[in-house]
N, C-alpha and C positions, 0 to 999 in steps of 0.2 A: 402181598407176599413179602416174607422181609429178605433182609440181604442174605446173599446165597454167602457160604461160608465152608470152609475145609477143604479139600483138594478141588471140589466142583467150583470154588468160589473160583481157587488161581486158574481155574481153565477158563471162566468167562471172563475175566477180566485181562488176559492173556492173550483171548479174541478179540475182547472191544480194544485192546491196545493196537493190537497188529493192525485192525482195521483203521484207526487213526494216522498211525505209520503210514502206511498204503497209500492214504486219500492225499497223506501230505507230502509223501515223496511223488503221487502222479502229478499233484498239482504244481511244485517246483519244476518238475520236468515241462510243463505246459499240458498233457494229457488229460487231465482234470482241473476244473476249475477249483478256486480256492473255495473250499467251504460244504463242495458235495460228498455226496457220502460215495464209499468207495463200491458199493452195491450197483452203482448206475454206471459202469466204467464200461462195459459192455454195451451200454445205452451212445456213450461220448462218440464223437467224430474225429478221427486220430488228424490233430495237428503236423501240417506238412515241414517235414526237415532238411534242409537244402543238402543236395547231393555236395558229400566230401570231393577235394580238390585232388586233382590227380597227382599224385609227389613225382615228383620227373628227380632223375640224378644221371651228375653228366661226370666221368672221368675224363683225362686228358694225360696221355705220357709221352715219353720220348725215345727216339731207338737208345738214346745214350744221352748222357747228362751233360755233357761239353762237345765241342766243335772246332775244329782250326778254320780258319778263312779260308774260303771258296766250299767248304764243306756243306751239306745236303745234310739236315736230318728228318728222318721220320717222326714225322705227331702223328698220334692216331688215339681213338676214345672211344668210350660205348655210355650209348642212350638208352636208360633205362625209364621205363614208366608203371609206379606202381608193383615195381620189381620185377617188370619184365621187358625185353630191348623192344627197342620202339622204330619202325622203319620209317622212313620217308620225313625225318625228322631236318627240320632246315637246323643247323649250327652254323653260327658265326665265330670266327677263330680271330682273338686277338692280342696286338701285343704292345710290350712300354719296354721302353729302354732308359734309363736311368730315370730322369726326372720328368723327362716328357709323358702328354696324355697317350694315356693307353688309345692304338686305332686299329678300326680292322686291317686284315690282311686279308682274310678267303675266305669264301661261306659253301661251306657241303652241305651234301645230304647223308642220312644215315642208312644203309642196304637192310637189308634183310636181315643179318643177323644183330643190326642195333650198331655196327656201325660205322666209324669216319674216318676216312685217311689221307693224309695230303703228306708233301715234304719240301721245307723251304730251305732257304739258303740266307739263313739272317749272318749279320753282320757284325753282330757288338753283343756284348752280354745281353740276355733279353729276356721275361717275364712274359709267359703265355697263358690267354684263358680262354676256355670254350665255351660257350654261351650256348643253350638251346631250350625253348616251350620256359623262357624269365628265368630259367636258371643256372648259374657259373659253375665250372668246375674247379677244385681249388687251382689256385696258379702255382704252372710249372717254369721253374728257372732254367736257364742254361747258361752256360759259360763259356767265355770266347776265350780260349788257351793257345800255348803256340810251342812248336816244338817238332821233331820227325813224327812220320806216319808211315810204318810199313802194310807191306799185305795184309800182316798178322796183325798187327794191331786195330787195323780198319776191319778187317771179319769180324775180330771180339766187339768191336765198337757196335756194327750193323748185326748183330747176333742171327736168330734164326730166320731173318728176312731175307737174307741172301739163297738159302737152298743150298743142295747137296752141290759139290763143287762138280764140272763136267769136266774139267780137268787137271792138269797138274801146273805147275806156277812155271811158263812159257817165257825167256828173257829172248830181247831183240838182239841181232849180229851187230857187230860193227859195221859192216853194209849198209844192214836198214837204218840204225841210228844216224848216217848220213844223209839218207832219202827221207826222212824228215825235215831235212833243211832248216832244221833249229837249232841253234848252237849252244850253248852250254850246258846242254843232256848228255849226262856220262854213261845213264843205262834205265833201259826203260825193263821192268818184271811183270805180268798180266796172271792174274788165275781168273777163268768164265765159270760161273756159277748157275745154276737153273735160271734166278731170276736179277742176275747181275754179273759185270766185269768189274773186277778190282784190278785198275793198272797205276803201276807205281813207277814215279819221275824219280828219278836222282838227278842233282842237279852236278855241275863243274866243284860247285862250291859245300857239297857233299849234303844239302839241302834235301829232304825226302817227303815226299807227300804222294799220297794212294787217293785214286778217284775213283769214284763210281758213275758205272752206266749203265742204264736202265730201261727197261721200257719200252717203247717203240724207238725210241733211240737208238736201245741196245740192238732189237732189231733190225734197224737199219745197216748201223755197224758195225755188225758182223759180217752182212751181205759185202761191205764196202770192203771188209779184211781184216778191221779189226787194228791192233794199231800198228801192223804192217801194212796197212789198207790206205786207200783214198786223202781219210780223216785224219792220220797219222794219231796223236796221243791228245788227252783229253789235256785243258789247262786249269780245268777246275768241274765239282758237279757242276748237272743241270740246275739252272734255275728254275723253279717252277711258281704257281700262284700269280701266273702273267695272266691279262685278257683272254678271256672264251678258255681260262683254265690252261692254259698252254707249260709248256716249258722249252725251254731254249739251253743248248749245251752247245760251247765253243772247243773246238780241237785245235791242232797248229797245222792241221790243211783242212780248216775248214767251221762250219756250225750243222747242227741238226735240231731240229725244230718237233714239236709233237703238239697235239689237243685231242681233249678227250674224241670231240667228235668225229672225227676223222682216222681211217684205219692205221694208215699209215705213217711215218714221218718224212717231214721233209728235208734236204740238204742243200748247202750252198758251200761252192768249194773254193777255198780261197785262203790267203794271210792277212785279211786284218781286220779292224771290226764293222766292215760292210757286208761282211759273211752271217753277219747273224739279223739283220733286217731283213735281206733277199733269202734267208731261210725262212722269216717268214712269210714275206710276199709271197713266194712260190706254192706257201702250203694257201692263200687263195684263188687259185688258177682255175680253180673249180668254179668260181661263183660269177653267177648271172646274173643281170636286172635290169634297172632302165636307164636311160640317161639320165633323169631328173631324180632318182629313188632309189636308194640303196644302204644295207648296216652302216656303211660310214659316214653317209650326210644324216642320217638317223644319228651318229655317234656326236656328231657337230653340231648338230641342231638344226641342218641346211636342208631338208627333205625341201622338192621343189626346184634345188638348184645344180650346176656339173658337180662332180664329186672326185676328179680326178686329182685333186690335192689336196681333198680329206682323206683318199687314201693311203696317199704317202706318210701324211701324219699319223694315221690310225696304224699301220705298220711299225712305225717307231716306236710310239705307245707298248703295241702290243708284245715287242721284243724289249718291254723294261728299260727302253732308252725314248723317253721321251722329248729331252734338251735335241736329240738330234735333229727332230723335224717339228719342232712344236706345233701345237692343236690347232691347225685352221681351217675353216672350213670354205672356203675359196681360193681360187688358182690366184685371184686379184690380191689377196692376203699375204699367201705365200710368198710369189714373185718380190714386191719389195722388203719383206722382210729378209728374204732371203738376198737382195741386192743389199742391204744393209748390217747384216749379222752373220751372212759366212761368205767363205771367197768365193769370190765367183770370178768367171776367166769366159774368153771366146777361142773359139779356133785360131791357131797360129800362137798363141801366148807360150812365150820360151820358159816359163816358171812353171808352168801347171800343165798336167795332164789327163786327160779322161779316165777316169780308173774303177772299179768295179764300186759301185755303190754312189757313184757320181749321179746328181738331178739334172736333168736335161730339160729346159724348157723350149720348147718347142713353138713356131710360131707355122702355122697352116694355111692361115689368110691370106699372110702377104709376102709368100713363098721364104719365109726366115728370114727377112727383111724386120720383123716387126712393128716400131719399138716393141710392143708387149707380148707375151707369147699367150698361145690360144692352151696349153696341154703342157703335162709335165711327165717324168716317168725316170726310172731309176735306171742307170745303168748298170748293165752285166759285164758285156763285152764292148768293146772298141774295135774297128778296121781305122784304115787310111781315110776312108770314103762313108764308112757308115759306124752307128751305135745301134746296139741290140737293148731294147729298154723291157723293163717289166712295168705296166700301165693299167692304171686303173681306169672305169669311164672309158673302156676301148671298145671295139668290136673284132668280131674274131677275122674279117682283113684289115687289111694297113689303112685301108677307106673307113670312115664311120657310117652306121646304119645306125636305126633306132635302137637295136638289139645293142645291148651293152653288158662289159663285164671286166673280167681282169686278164688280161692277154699278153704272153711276149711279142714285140715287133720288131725289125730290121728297119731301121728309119737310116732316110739320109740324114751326113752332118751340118750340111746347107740348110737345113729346115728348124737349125737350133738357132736362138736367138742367144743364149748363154748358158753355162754351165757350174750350179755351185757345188762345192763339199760340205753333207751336213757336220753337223757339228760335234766331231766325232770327242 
């Protein structure tokens, strides 16, 4: 037959092209081998194609873009995957301040709606990133400013996280600004909002800064009255992103303490900054275990051994004052470092006195005779005759049993071998 020609021709030659195309675009793709015809492609076994990578995208922002010192701001972000929010996602949140490496600071998780929220109380100008499933989000700056802060300015700052206010903007009497017993406060103003107090210091020297409180904090101190109450006024926000997620806020009668786990917050009433360690010791009052075995010899690395002065350390640790009672994990560690790096004093010393947040070591063996002491424990209170300690590695009498845990005592002050102050 000879060659087909006029419109019949362009359709087979139209067909033998396509089908050339075909065999040669299956075969670049892998689907056909080079050189088959495209007829057997039906015949072929589909080449396996590695499942695409999941795209994960991490935002990162801030309630506001600047900060005064002692100021709390809100970060918070959403995990997406594949464009849609991703729960149970671990993020690590980090930051650099000028020239230094970028480090962590807190690692969340993502809820149920995709996602993350923590609030720190950085220090210096600072660059933040979120990290989660290898991927960053871009970095968020912030800026360290300085200048008044009223109510009104601190609501614009904290925008719709605050909630509808509950009520109107409340100033303290000249009364009460006495019964705070701080002096150069010329007037303290408070507005309570669903999910915060905004209270604002004026100072003598016409200085004006607004604090927030929050939380189980807030909480707490409302119950207490608020800042005609207990606590008297804030000195600054909560610090948060401590140990076991905690945060710790200072008052000027007093600290309050919070962590996730726990429903409640806890408080310690007082002037100076031994209120904010025994804020947190009190919030483990709760916790039980052995002599030999427990989170803070776990913390030490000492699992095996007493633990009653890993957990003094582990308290300072976890209230963001670590210098106060540095890391040790032995009563034997502690003792002479502490005779050598903070004051230490015995009964009858006309310089020094037992005061709230004071270390008491204690000697059991040889009736407070010593040299060295058997126990250690923080002081609360003082009598003439006795210290009231909060102690790790105790049991719940003044006697030890195997049952061990974190307990207040009434000890005599004959049974102390000496007394230091950490290192505030």
């Amino acid at each position: 037959m000879g060659a087909p020609h006029g419109a019949g021709a362009r359709l087979v030659r139209g067909a033998l092209a396509g089908g050339l195309a075909l065999s040669l675009a299956l075969a670049l793709a892998g689907a056909l081998p080079a050189g088959a015809s495209s007829q057997g492609v039906a015949a072929q076994a589909p080449t396996a194609v590695p499942a695409a990578r999941s795209a994960v995208h991490v935002t990162l922002a801030a309630s506001w873009h600047e900060f005064r010192k002692g100021e709390a701001v809100r970060l918070h972000g959403v995990v997406r995957r594949d464009g849609e929010r991703a729960r149970g996602v671990k993020v690590v949140l980090r930051a650099r301040s000028g020239s230094a490496k970028a480090s962590k600071v807190t690692t969340l998780r993502t809820n149920a709606k995709g996602k993350f929220v923590t609030w720190l109380r950085p220090t210096k100008d600072v660059v933040y990133t979120a990290r989660a499933a290898g991927t960053e989000s871009a970095p968020l700056r912030l800026d360290r400013t300085v200048g008044d802060r009223t109510i009104e300015d601190r609501a614009v700052a904290l925008g719709a996280y605050l909630g509808a206010a509950r009520s109107g903007v409340g100033e303290l009497a000249r009364t009460e600004l006495k019964r705070l017993r701080t002096p150069r406060i010329a007037s303290v103003r408070y507005r309570d909002h669903a999910q915060g107090m905004l209270v604002q210091v004026v100072k003598d020297s016409g200085k004006t800064r607004t604090w927030l409180v929050r939380g189980k904090i807030l909480s707490a101190y409302r119950t207490a009255g608020g800042p005609d109450g207990a606590y008297g006024v804030p000195v600054a926000d909560a610090r948060c992103g401590l140990m076991e997620r905690g945060c710790l806020q200072r008052f000027t009668g007093g600290a309050l303490y919070e962590k996730k786990s726990q429903r409640k917050a806890s408080g310690q009433r007082g002037r100076t900054k031994a209120t904010e360690l025994l804020a947190v010791a009190r919030s483990q009052l709760s916790y039980r275990s052995s002599r030999l075995s427990s989170k803070y010899n776990a913390w030490t690395g000492s699992v095996g051994q007493p633990w009653c002065a890993a957990f003094q350390s582990w308290v300072a640790s976890a209230a963001g004052s670590p210098r106060a009672i540095p890391k040790f994990a032995r009563l034997h560690q502690l003792a002479p470092y502490a005779r050598k790096k903070m004051t230490t004093f015995t009964d009858g010393s006309s310089k020094h006195k037992v005061t709230r947040g004071t270390l008491a070591f204690f000697d059991f063996r040889n009736g407070g005779k010593g040299p060295e002491p058997s126990h250690v424990g923080m002081v609360i209170r003082a009598t003439r005759s006795t210290v009231v300690t909060l102690e790790g590695n105790a049991s719940r009498s003044a006697r030890f049993t195997a049952s061990r845990g974190v307990f207040i005592h009434e000890r005599p002050r004959s049974s102390v071998v000496f007394y230091a102050y950490p290192n505030w």
